[in-house]
VEXVEXKOL-690492 format. One record per residue: x, y, z of N, C-alpha, C in turn; residue in one letter. Coordinates in steps of 0.05 Angstrom, whole numbers, plus 32768, in hexadecimal, padded with zeros to 4 digits. Layout:
N
<n.px:X, n.py:Y, n.pz:Z, ca.px:X, ca.py:Y, ca.pz:Z, c.px:X, c.py:Y, c.pz:Z, residuo:A> $
...
END
This chain:
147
<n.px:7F9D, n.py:7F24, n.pz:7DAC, ca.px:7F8D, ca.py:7F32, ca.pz:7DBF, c.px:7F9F, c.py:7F3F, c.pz:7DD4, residuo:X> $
<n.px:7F9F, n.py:7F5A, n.pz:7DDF, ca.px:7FA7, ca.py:7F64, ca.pz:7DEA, c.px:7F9B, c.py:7F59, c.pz:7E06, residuo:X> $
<n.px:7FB8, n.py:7F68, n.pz:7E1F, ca.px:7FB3, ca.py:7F59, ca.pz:7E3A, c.px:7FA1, c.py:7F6E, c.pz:7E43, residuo:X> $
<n.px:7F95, n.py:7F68, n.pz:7E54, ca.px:7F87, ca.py:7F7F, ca.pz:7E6E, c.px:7F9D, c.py:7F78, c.pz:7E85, residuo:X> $
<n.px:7FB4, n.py:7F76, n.pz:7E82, ca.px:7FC4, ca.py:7F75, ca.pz:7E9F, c.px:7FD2, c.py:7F9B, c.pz:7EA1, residuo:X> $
<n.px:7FCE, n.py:7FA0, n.pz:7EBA, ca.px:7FD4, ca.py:7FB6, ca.pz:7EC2, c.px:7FF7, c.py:7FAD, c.pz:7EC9, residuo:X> $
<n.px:8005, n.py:7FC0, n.pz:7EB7, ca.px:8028, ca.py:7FC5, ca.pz:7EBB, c.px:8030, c.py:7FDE, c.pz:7ECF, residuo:X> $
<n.px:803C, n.py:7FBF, n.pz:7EE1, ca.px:8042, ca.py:7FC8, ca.pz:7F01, c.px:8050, c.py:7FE0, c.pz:7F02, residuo:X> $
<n.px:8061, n.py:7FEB, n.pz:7EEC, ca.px:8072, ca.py:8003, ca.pz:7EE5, c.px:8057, c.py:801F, c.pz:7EE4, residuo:X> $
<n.px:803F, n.py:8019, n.pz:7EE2, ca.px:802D, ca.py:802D, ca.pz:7EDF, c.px:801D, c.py:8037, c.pz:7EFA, residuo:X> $
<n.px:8029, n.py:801E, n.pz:7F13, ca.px:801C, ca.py:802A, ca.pz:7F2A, c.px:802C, c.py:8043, c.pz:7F3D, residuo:X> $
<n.px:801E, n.py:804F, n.pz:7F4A, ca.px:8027, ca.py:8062, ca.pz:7F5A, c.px:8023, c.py:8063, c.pz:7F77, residuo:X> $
<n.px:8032, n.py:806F, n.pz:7F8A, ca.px:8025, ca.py:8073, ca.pz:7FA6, c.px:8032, c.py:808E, c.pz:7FB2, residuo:X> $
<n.px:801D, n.py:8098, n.pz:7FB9, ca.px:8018, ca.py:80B0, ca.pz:7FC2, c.px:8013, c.py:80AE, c.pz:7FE2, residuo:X> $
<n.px:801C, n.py:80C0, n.pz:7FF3, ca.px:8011, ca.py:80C3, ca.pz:800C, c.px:8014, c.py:80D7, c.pz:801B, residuo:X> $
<n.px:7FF7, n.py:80DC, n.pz:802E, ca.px:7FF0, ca.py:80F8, ca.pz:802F, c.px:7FE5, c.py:80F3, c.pz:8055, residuo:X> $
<n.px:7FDD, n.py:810F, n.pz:8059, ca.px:7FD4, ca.py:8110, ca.pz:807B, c.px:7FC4, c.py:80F1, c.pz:8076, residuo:X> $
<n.px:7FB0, n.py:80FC, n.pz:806D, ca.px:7F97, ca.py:80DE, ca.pz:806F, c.px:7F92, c.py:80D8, c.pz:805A, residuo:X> $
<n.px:7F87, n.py:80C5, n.pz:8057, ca.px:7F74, ca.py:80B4, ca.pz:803B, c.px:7F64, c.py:80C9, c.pz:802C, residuo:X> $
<n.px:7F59, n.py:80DB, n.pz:8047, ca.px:7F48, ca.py:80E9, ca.pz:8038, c.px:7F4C, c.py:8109, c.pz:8027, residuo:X> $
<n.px:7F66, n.py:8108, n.pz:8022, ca.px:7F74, ca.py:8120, ca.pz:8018, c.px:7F6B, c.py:8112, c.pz:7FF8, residuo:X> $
<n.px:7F68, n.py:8128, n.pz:7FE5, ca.px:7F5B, ca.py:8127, ca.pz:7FD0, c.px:7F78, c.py:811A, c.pz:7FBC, residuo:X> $
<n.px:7F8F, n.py:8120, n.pz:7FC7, ca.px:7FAA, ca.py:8127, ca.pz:7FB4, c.px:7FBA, c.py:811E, c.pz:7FCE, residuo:X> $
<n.px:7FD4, n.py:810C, n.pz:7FC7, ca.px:7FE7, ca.py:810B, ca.pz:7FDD, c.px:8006, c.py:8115, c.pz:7FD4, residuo:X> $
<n.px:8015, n.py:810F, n.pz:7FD4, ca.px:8035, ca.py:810B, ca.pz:7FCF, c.px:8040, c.py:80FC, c.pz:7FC4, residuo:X> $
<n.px:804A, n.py:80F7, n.pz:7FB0, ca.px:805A, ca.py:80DC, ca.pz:7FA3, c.px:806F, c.py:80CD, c.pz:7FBA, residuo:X> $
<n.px:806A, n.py:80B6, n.pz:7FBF, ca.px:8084, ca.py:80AC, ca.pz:7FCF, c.px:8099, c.py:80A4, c.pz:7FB6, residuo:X> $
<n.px:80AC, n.py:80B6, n.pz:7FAF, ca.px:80BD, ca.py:80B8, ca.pz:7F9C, c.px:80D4, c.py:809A, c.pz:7F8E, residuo:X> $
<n.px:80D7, n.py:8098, n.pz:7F7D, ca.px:80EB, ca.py:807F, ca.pz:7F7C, c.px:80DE, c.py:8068, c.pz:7F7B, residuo:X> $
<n.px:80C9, n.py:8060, n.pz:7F7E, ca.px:80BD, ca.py:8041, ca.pz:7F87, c.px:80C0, c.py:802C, c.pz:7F6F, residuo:X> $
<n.px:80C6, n.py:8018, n.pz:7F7D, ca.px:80D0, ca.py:800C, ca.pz:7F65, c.px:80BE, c.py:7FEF, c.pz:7F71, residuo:X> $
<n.px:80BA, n.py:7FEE, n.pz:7F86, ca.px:80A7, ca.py:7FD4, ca.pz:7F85, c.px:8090, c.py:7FDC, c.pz:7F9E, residuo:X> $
<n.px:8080, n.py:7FE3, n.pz:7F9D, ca.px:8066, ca.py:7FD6, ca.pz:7FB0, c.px:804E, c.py:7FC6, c.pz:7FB2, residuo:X> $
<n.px:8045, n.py:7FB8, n.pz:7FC4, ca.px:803B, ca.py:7FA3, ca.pz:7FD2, c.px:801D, c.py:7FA9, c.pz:7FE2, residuo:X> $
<n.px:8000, n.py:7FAC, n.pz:7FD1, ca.px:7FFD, ca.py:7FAC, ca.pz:7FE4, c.px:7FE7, c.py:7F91, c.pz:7FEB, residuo:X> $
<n.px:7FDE, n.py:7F8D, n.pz:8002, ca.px:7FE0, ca.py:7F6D, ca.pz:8010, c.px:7FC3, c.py:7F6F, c.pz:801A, residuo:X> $
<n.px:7FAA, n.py:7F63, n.pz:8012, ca.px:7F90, ca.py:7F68, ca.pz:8027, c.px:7F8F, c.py:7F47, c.pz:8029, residuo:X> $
<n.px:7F83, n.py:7F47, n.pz:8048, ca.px:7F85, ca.py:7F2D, ca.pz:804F, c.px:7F60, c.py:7F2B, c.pz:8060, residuo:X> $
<n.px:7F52, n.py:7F14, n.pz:805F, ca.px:7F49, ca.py:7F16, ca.pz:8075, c.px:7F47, c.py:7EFD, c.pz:808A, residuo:X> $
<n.px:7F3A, n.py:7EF2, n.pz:8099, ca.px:7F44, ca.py:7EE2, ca.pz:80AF, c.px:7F2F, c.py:7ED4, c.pz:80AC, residuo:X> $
<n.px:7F2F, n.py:7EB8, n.pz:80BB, ca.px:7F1C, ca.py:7EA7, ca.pz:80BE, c.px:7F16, c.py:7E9D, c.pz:80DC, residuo:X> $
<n.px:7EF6, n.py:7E9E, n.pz:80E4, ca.px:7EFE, ca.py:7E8E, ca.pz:80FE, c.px:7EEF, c.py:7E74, c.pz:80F9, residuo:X> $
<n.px:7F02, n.py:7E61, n.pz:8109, ca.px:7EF9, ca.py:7E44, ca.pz:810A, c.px:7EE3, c.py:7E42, c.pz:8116, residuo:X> $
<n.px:7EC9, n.py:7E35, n.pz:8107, ca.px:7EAC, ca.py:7E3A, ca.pz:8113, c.px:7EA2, c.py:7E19, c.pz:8110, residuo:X> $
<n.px:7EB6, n.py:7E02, n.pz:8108, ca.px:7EB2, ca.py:7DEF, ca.pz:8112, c.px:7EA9, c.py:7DE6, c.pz:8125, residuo:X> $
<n.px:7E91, n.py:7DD1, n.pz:8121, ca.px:7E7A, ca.py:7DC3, ca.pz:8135, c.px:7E82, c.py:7DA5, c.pz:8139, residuo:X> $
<n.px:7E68, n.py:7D97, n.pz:8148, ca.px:7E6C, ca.py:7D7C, ca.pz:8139, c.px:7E55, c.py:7D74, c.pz:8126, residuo:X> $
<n.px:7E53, n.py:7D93, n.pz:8121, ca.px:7E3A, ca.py:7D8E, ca.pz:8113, c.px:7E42, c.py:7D91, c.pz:80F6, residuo:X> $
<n.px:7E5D, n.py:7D8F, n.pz:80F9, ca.px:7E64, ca.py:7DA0, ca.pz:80D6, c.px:7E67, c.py:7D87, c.pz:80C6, residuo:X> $
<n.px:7E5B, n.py:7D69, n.pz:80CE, ca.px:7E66, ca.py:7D52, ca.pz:80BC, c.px:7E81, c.py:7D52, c.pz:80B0, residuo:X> $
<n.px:7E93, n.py:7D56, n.pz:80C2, ca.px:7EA5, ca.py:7D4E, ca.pz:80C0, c.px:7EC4, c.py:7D64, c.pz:80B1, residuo:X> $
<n.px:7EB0, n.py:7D75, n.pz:80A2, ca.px:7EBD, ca.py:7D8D, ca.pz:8098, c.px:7EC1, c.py:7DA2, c.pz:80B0, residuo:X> $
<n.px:7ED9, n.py:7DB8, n.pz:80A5, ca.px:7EDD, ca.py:7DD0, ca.pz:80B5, c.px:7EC2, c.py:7DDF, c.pz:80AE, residuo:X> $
<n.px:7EC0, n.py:7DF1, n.pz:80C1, ca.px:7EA9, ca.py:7E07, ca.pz:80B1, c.px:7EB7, c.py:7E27, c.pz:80BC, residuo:X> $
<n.px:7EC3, n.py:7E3A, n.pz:80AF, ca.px:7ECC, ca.py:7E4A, ca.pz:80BE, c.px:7EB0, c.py:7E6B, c.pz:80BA, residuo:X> $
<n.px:7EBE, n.py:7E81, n.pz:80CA, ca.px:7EA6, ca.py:7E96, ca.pz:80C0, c.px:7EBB, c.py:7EAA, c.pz:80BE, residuo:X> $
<n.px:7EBC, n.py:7EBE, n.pz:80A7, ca.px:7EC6, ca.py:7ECF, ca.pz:80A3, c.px:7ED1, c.py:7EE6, c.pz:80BC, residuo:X> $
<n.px:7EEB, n.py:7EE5, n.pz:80BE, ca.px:7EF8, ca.py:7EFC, ca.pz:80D2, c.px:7EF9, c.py:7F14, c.pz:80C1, residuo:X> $
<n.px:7F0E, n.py:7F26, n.pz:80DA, ca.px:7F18, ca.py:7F3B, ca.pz:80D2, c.px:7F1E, c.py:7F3E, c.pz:80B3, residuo:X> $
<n.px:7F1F, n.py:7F54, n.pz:80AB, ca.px:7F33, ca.py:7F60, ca.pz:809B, c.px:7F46, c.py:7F6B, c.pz:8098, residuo:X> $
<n.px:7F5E, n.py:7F64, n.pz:8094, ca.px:7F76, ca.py:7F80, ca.pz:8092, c.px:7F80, c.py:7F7B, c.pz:8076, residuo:X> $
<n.px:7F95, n.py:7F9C, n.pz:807A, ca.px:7FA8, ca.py:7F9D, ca.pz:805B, c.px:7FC0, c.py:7FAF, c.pz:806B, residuo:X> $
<n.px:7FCC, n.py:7FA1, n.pz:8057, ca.px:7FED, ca.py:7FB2, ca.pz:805C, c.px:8002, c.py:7FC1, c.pz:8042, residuo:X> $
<n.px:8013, n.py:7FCE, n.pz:803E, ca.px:8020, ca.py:7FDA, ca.pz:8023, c.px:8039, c.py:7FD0, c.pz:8032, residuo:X> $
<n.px:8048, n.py:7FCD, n.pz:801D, ca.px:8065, ca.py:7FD5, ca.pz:8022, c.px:8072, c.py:7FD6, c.pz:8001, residuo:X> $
<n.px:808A, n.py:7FE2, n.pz:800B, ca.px:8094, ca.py:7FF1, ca.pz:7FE7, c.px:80A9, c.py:7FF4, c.pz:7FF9, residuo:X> $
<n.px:80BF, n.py:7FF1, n.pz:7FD6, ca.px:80DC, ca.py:7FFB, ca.pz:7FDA, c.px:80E4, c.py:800D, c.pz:7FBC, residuo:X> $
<n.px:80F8, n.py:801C, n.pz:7FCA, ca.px:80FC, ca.py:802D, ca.pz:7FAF, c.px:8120, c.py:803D, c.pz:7FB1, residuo:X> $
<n.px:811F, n.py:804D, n.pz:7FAB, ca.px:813C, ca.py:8063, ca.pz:7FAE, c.px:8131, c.py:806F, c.pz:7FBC, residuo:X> $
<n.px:814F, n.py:8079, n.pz:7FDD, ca.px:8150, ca.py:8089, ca.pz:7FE6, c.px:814D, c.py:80A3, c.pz:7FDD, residuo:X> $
<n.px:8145, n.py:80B5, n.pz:7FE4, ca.px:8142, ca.py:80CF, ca.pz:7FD5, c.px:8152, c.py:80E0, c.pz:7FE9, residuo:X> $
<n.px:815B, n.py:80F7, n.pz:7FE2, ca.px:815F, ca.py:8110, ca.pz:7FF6, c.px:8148, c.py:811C, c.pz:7FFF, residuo:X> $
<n.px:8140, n.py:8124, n.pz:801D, ca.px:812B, ca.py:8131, ca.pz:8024, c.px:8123, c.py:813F, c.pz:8017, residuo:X> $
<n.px:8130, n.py:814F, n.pz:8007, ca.px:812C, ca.py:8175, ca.pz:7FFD, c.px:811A, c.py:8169, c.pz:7FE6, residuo:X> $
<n.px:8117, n.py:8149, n.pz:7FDC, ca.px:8113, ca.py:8141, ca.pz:7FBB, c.px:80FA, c.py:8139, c.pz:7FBE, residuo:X> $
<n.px:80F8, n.py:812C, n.pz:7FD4, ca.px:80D9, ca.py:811C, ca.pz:7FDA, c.px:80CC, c.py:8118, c.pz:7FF4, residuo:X> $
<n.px:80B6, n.py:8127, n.pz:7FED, ca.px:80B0, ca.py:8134, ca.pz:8008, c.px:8095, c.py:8118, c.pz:8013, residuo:X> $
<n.px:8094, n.py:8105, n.pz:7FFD, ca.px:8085, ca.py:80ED, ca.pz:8007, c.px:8091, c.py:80DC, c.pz:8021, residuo:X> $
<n.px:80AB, n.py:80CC, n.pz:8018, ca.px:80BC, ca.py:80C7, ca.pz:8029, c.px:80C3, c.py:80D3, c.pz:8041, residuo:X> $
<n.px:80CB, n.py:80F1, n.pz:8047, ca.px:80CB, ca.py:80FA, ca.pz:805D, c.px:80AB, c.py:80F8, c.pz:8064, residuo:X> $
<n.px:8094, n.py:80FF, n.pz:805F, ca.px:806E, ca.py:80F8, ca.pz:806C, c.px:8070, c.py:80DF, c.pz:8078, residuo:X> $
<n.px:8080, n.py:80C7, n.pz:8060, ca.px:807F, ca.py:80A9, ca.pz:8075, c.px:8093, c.py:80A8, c.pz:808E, residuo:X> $
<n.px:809D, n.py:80BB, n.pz:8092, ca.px:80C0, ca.py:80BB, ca.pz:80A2, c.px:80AE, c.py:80CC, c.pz:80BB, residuo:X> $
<n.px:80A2, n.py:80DA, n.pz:80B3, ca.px:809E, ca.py:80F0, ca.pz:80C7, c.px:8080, c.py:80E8, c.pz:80D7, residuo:X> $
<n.px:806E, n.py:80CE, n.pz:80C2, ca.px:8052, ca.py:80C7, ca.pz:80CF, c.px:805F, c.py:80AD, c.pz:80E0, residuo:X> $
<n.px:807E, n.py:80A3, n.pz:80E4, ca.px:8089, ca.py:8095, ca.pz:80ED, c.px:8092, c.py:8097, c.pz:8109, residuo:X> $
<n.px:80A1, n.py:80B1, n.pz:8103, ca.px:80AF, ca.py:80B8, ca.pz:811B, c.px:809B, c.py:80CA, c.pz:8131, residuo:X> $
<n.px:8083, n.py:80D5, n.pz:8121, ca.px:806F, ca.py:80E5, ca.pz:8134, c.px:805B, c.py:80D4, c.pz:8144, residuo:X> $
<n.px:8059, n.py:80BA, n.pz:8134, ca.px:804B, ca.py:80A6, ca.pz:813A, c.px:801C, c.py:80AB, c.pz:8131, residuo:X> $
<n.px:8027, n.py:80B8, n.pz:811A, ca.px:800D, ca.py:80C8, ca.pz:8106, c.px:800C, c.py:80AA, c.pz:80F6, residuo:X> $
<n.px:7FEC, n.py:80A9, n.pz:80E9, ca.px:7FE5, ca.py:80A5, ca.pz:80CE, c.px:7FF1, c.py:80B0, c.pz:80C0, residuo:X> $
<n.px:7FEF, n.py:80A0, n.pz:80A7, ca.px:7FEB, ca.py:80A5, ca.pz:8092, c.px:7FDA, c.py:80A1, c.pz:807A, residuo:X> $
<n.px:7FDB, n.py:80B4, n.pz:8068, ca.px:7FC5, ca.py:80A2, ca.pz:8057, c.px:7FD1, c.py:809B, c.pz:8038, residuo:X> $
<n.px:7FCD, n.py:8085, n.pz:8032, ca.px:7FD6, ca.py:8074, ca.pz:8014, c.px:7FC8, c.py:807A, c.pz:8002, residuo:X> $
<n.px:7FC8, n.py:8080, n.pz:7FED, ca.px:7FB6, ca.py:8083, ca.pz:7FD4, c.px:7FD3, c.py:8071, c.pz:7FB5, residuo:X> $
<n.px:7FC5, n.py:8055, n.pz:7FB8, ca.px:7FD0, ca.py:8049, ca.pz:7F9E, c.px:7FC8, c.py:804E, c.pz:7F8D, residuo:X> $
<n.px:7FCA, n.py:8051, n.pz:7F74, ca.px:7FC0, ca.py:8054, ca.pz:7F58, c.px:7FDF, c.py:8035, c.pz:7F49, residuo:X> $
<n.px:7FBB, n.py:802C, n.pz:7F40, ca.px:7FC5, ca.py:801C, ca.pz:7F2B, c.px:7FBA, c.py:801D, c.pz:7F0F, residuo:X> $
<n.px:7FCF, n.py:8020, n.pz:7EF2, ca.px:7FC1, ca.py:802A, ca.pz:7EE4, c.px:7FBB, c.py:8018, c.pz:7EC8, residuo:X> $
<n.px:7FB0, n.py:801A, n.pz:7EBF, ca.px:7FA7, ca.py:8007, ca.pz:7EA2, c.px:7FB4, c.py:800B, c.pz:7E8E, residuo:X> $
<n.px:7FBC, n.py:7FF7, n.pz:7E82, ca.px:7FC9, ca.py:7FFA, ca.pz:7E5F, c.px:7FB9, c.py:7FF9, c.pz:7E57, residuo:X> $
<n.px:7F9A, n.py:7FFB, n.pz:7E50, ca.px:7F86, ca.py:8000, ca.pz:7E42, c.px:7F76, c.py:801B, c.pz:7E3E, residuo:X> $
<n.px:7F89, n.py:802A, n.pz:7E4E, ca.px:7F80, ca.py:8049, ca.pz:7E51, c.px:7F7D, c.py:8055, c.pz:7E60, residuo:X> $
<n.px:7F6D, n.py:8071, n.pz:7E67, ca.px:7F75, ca.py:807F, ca.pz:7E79, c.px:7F66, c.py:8070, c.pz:7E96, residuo:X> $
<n.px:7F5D, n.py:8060, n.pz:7EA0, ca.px:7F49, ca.py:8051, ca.pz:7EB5, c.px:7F62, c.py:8049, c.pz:7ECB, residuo:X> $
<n.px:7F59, n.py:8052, n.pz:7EE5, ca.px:7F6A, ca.py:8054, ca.pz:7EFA, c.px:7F60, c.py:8047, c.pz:7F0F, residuo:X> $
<n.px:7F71, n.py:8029, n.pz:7F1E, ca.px:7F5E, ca.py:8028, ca.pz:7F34, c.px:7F6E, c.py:8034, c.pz:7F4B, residuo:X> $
<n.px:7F63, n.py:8040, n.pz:7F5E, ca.px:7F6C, ca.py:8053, ca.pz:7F74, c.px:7F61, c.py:8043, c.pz:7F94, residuo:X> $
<n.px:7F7D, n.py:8034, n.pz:7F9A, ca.px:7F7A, ca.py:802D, ca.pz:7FBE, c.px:7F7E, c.py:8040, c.pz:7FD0, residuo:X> $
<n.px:7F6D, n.py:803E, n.pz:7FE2, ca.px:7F76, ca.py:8053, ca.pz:7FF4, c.px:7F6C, c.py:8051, c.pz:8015, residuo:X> $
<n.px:7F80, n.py:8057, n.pz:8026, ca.px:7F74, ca.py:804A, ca.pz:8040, c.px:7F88, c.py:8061, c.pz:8050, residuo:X> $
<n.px:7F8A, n.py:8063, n.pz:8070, ca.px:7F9C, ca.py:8060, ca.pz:8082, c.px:7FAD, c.py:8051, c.pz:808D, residuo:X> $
<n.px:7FCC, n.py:805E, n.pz:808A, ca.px:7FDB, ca.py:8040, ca.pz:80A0, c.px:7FEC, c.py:8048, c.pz:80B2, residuo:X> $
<n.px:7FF0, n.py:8034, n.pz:80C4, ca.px:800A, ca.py:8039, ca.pz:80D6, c.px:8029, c.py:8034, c.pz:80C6, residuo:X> $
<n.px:8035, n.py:8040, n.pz:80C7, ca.px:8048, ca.py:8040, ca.pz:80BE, c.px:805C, c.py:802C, c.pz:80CE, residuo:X> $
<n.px:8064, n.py:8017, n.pz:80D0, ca.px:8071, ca.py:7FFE, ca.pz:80DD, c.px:808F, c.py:8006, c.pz:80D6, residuo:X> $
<n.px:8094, n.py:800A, n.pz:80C2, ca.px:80B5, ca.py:800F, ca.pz:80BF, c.px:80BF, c.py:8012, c.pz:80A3, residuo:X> $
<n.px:80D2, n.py:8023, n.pz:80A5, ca.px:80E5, ca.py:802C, ca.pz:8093, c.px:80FC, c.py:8029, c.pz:8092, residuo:X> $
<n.px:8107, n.py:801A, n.pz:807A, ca.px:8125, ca.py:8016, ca.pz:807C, c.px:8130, c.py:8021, c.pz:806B, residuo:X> $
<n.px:8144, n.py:802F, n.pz:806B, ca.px:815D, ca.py:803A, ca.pz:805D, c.px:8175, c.py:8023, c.pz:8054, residuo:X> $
<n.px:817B, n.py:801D, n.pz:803E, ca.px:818E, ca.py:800E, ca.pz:8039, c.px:81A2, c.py:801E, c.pz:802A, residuo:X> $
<n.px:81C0, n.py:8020, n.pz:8035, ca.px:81D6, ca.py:802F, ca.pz:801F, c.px:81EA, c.py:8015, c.pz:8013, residuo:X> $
<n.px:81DA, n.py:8005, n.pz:8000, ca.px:81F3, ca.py:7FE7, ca.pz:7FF7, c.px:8214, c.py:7FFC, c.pz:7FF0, residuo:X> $
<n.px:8220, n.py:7FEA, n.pz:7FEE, ca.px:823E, ca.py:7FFC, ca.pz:7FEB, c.px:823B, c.py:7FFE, c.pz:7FCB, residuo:X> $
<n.px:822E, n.py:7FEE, n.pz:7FBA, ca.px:8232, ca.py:7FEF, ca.pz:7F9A, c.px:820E, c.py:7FEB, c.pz:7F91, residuo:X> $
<n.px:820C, n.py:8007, n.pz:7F94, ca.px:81EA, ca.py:800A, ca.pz:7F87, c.px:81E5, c.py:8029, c.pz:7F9A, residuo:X> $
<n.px:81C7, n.py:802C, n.pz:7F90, ca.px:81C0, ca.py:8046, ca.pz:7F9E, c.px:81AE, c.py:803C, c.pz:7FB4, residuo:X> $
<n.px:81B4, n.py:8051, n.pz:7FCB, ca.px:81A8, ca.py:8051, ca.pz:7FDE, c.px:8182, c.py:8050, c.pz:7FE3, residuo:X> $
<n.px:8176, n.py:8037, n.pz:7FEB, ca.px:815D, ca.py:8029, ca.pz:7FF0, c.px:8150, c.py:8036, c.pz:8006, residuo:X> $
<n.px:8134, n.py:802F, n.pz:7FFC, ca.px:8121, ca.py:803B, ca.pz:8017, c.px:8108, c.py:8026, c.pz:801D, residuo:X> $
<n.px:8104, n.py:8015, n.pz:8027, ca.px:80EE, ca.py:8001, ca.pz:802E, c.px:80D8, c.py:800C, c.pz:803E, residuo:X> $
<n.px:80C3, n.py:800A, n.pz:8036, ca.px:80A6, ca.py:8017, ca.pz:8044, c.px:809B, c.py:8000, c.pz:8050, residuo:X> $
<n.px:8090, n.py:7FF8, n.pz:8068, ca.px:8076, ca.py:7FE9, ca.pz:8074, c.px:806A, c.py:7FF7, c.pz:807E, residuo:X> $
<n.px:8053, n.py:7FE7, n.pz:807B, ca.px:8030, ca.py:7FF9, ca.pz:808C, c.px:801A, c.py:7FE7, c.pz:8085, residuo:X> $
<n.px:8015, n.py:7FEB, n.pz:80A8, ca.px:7FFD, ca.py:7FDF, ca.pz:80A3, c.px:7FE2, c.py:7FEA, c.pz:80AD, residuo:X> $
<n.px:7FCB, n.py:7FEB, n.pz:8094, ca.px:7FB0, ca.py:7FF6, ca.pz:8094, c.px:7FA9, c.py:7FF5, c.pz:80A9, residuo:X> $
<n.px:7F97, n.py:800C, n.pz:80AE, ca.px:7F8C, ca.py:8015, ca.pz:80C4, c.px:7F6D, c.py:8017, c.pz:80B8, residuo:X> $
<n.px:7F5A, n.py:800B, n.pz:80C3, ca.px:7F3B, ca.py:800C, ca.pz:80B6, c.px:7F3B, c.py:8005, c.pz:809E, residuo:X> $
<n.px:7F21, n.py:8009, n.pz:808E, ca.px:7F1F, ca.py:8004, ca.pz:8073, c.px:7F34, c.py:800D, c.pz:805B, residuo:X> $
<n.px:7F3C, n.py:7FF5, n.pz:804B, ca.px:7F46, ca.py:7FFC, ca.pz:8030, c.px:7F34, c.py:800B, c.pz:801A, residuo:X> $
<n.px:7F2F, n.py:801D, n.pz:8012, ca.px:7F16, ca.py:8015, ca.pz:7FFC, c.px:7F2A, c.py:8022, c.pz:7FDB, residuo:X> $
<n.px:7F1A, n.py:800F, n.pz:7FC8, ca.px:7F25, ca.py:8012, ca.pz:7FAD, c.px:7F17, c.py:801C, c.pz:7F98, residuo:X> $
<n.px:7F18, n.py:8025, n.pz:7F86, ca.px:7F05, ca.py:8038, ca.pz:7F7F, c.px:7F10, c.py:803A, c.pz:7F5B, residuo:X> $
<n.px:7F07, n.py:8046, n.pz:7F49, ca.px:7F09, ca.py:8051, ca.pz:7F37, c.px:7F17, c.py:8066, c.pz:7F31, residuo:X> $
<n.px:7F2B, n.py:8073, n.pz:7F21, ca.px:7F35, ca.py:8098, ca.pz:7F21, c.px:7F3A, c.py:8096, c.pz:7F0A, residuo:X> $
<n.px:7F43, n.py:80AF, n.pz:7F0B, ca.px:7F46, ca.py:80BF, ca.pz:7EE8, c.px:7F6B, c.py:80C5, c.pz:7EF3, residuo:X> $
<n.px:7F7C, n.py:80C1, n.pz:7ED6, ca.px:7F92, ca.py:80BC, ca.pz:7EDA, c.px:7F9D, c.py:80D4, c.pz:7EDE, residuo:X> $
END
């Protein structure tokens, strides 16, 4: 029996002005990203709870981060959008695609984030690294696409 596991080599990330651009930019090179939804709990313990915690659902957040090859500006104009929604102190918007070994069926994340930081790494023996963090701004939402 064949897997339904989606091969992490098939996802992509793109990023554009906002979430809500139809099409974004390849962030070029990526070779690993992360992305993280979390949500929170508040302690709603009584003494009425017999003796158990009782908590009630908090916030929500999500965050991305990815690392990949440095690129030259002139090559990838994704990297400079996260460099430049960095330094302007702009959104941005994420559009993941993750894709199926069962065919063409796409699921597509997509939100706003702050861009937290970017690192450049030049090791003396390998090629030059680029590390993405960000973290969501409002709703994540995930959705269905055509590949």
């Amino acid at each position: 029996m064949a897997t339904a596991a989606i091969p992490g080599f098939k996802s992509s990330l793109y990023v554009a002005a906002t979430s809500d651009s139809a099409t974004g930019v390849k962030f070029g090179e990526l070779r690993e990203v992360t992305l993280t939804i979390a949500s929170g709990a508040m302690d709603a313990t009584s003494k009425d709870s017999a003796g158990w915690k009782e908590n009630l659902v908090g916030l929500k957040e999500w965050s991305i981060a990815g690392s990949g090859l440095y690129l030259l500006e002139s090559t990838n104009a994704g990297q400079v959008s996260a460099f430049e929604a960095l330094r302007q102190g702009n959104l941005l918007g994420i559009l993941l695609y993750a894709s199926s070994s069962q065919g063409p069926s796409t699921l597509k994340y997509t939100g706003n984030v702050v861009v937290t930081g970017l690192d450049i790494e030049s090791p003396l023996e390998g090629p030059a690294g680029i590390k993405l963090s960000a973290k969501g701004t409002g709703a994540l939402t995930k959705a269905a696409a055509t590949s």
